[in-house]
C-alpha positions as CSV (number, residue, x, y, z in Angstrom):
1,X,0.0,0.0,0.0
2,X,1.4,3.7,-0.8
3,X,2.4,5.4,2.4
4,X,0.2,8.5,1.5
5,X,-2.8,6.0,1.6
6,X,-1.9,4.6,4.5
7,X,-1.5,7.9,6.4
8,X,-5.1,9.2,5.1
9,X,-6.5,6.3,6.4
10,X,-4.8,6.4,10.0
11,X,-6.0,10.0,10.1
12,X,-9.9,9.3,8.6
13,X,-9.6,6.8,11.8
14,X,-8.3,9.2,14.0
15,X,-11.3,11.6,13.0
16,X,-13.9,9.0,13.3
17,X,-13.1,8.3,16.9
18,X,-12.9,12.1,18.1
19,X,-16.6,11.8,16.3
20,X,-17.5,9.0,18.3
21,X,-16.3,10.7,21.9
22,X,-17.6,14.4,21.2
23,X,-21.2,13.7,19.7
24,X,-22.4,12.4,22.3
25,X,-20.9,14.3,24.9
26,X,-21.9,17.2,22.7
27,X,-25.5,15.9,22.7
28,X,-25.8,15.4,26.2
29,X,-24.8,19.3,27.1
30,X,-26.9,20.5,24.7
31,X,-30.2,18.1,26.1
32,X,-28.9,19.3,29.9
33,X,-28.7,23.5,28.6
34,X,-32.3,22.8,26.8
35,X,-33.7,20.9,30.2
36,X,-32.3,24.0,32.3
37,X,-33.7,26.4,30.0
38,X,-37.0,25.2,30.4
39,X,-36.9,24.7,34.1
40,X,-35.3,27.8,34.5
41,X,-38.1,29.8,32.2
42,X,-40.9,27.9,34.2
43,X,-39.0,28.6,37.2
44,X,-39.0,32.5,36.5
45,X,-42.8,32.6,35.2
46,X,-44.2,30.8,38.8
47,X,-42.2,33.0,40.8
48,X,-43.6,35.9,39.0
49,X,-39.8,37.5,38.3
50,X,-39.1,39.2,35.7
51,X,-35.9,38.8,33.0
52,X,-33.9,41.6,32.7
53,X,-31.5,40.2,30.2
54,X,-32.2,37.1,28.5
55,X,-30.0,33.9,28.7
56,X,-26.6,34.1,26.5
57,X,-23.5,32.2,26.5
58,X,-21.3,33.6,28.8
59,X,-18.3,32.6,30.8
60,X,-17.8,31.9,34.2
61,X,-14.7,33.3,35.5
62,X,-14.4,31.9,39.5
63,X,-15.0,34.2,42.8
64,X,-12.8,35.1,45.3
65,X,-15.4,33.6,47.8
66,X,-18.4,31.2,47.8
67,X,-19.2,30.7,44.8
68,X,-17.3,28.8,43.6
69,X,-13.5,28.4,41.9
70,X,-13.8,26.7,38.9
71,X,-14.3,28.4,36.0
72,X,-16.3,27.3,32.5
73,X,-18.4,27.9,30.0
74,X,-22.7,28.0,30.5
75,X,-25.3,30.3,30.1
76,X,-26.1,33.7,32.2
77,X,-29.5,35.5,32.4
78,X,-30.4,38.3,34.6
79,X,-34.0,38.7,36.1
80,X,-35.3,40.7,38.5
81,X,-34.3,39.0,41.4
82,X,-31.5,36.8,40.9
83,X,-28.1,36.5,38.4
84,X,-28.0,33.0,37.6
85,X,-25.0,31.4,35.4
86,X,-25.1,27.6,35.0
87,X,-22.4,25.6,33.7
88,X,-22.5,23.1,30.8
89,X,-20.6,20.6,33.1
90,X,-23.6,21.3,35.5
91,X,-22.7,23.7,38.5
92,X,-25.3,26.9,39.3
93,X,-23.9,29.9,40.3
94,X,-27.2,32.4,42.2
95,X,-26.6,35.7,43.3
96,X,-29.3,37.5,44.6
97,X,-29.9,41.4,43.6
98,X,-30.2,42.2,46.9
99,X,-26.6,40.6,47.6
100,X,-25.2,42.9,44.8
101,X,-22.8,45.4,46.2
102,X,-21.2,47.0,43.0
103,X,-20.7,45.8,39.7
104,X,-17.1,46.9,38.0
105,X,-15.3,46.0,34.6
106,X,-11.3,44.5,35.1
107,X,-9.1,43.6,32.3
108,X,-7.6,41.0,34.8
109,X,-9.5,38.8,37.3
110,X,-8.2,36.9,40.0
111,X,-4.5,37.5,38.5
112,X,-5.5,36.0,35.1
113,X,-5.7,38.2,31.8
114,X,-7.0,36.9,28.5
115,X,-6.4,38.0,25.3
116,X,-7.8,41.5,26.1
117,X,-11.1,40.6,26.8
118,X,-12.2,42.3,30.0
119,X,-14.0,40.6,33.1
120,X,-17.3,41.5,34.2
121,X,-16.9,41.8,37.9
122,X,-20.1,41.5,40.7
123,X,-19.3,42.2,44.0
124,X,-21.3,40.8,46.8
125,X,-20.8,41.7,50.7
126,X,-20.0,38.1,51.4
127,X,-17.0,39.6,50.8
128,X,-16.7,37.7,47.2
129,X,-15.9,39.1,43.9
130,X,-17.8,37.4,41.1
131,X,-16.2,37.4,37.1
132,X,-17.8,36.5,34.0
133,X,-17.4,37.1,30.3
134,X,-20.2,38.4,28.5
135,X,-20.7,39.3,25.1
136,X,-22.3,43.0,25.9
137,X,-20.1,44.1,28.8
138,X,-21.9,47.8,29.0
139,X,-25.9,46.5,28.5
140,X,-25.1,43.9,31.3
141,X,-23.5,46.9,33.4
142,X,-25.8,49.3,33.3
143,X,-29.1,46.0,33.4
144,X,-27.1,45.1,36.5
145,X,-27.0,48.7,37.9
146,X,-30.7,49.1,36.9
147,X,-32.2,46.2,38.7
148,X,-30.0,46.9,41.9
149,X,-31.4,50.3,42.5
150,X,-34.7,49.2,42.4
């Protein structure tokens, strides 16, 4: 057999089995996200809160205090009430409005820079500081400053 054929082959393999490991796992976040959606949204209509900003990929940065130090990516939404970010590997971060202290913008969080992008930052009295990628830094600034002086 020619050695290019051989190689193609090897790496056709070598594709099929990263297919058969990251479809299903793929799958499974996406079924968990769409079953936390809905809970979530049924959650938020019975409690009779209302959603500031709706749910978007974001990412979760770690705190400095209880909520949590490992970092990931999920889904954020803002109502009324409550910040909530979930994780695609499963963990819930909840902040209450009311435990809101100040909400700030950092270009490094918790000693860690990336590429430029800048941190969302909630501060809670806990004491704990919150970060968070989002894709509209200044609408979920000012969203997260309107529902806290209310």
């Amino acid at each position: 057999m020619n050695v290019v054929v051989v190689v193609l082959l090897i790496l056709f393999g070598l594709v099929l089995i990263q297919a058969a490991v990251w479809i299903p796992i793929i799958r499974s976040w996406r079924r968990k996200q769409t079953q936390f959606d809905t809970a979530f949204a049924a959650e938020v209509l019975a409690s009779g809160e209302q959603t500031a900003i709706a749910p978007e990929s974001a990412v979760y940065r770690g705190s400095t205090g209880t909520y949590g130090a490992v970092k990931g990516n999920g889904t954020i939404v803002l109502t009324d009430h409550r910040l909530v970010f979930r994780k695609k590997s499963g963990g819930v971060v909840d902040i209450p409005v009311a435990k809101i202290a100040g909400v700030t913008e950092s270009r490094s969080f918790l000693r860690s820079r990336v590429g430029g992008m800048t941190h969302l930052v909630v501060t809670t009295p806990d004491p704990a500081e919150v970060g968070f990628f989002v894709t509209d830094l200044p609408a979920w600034h000012s969203a997260l400053d309107r529902v806290r002086s209310h």
